[in-house]
C-alpha positions in Angstrom: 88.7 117.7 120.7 88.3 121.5 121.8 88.2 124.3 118.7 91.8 125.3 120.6 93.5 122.2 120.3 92.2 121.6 116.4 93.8 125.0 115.5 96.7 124.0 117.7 96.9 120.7 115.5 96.1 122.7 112.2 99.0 124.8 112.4 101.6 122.0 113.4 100.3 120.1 110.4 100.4 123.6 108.8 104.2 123.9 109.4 105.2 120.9 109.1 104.0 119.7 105.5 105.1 122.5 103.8 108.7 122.8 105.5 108.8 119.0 104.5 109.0 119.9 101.0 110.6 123.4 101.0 113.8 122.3 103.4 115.1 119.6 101.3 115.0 122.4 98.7 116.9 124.9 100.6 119.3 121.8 101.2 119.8 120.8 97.8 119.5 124.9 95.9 120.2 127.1 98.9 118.1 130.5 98.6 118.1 129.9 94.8 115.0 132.0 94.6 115.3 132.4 90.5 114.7 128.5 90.5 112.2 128.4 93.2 109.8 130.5 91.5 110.7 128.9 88.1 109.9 125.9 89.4 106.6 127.3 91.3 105.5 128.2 87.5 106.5 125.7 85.1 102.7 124.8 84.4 99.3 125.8 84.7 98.6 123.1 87.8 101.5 124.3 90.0 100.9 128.2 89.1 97.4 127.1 90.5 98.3 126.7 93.5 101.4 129.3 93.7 98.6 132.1 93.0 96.1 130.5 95.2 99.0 130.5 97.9 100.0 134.4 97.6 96.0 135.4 97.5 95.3 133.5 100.1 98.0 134.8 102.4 97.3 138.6 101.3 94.1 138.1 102.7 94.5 135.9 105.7 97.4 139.3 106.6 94.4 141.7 106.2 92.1 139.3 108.6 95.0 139.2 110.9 95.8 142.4 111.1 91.6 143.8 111.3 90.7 141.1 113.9 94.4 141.3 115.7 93.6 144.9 116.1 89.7 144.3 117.3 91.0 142.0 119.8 93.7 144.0 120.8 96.0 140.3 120.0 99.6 141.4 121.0 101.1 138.4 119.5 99.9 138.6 115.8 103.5 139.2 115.0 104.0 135.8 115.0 101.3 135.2 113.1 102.8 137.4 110.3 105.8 135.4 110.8 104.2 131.7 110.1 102.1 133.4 107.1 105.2 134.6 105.2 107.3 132.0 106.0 105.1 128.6 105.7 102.5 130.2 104.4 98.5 130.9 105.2 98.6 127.6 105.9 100.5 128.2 109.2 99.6 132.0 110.3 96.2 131.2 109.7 95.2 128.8 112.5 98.1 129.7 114.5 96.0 133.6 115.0 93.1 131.0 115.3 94.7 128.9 117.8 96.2 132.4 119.9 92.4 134.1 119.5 90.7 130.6 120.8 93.4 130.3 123.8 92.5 134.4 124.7 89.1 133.5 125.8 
């Protein structure tokens, strides 16, 4: 399998794992954002991996942005878009997957 076509698979797995979990929570609270994040820290396992999520992103929107830029990468908007919305786990090897398919 080509480095493409793994980043390509990353960020559909990326998307679709995490929207698995959050949709149903969207269906059943709406944009109950209070609860989300209540939820996101009611212990020290889950606020684990809430702050590991927003570092992570914060830095994988500084790579995208410096490395967009050095490539001249028109379509690290969408990028931006995955990372906020799914999370790193989605901008990341969708920039990957966009940066591989360039060459």
């Amino acid at each position: 399998m080509s480095l493409k076509n793994l980043y390509l698979l990353g960020f559909i797995a990326g998307t679709v794992l995490p929207l698995s979990q959050f949709i149903p929570f969207l269906l059943e609270h709406g944009f109950n954002f209070p609860l989300f994040f209540e939820q996101l820290w009611i212990n020290r396992i889950s606020s684990f991996f809430g702050w590991d999520v927003f570092v992570s992103v914060a830095v994988i929107l500084v790579f995208i942005t410096a490395e967009g830029h050095r490539l001249s990468q028109t379509e690290r908007w969408l990028c931006y878009i995955a990372s906020v919305v799914v999370g790193g786990s989605a901008g990341l090897p969708l920039f990957l997957y966009l940066r591989e398919r360039a060459k």
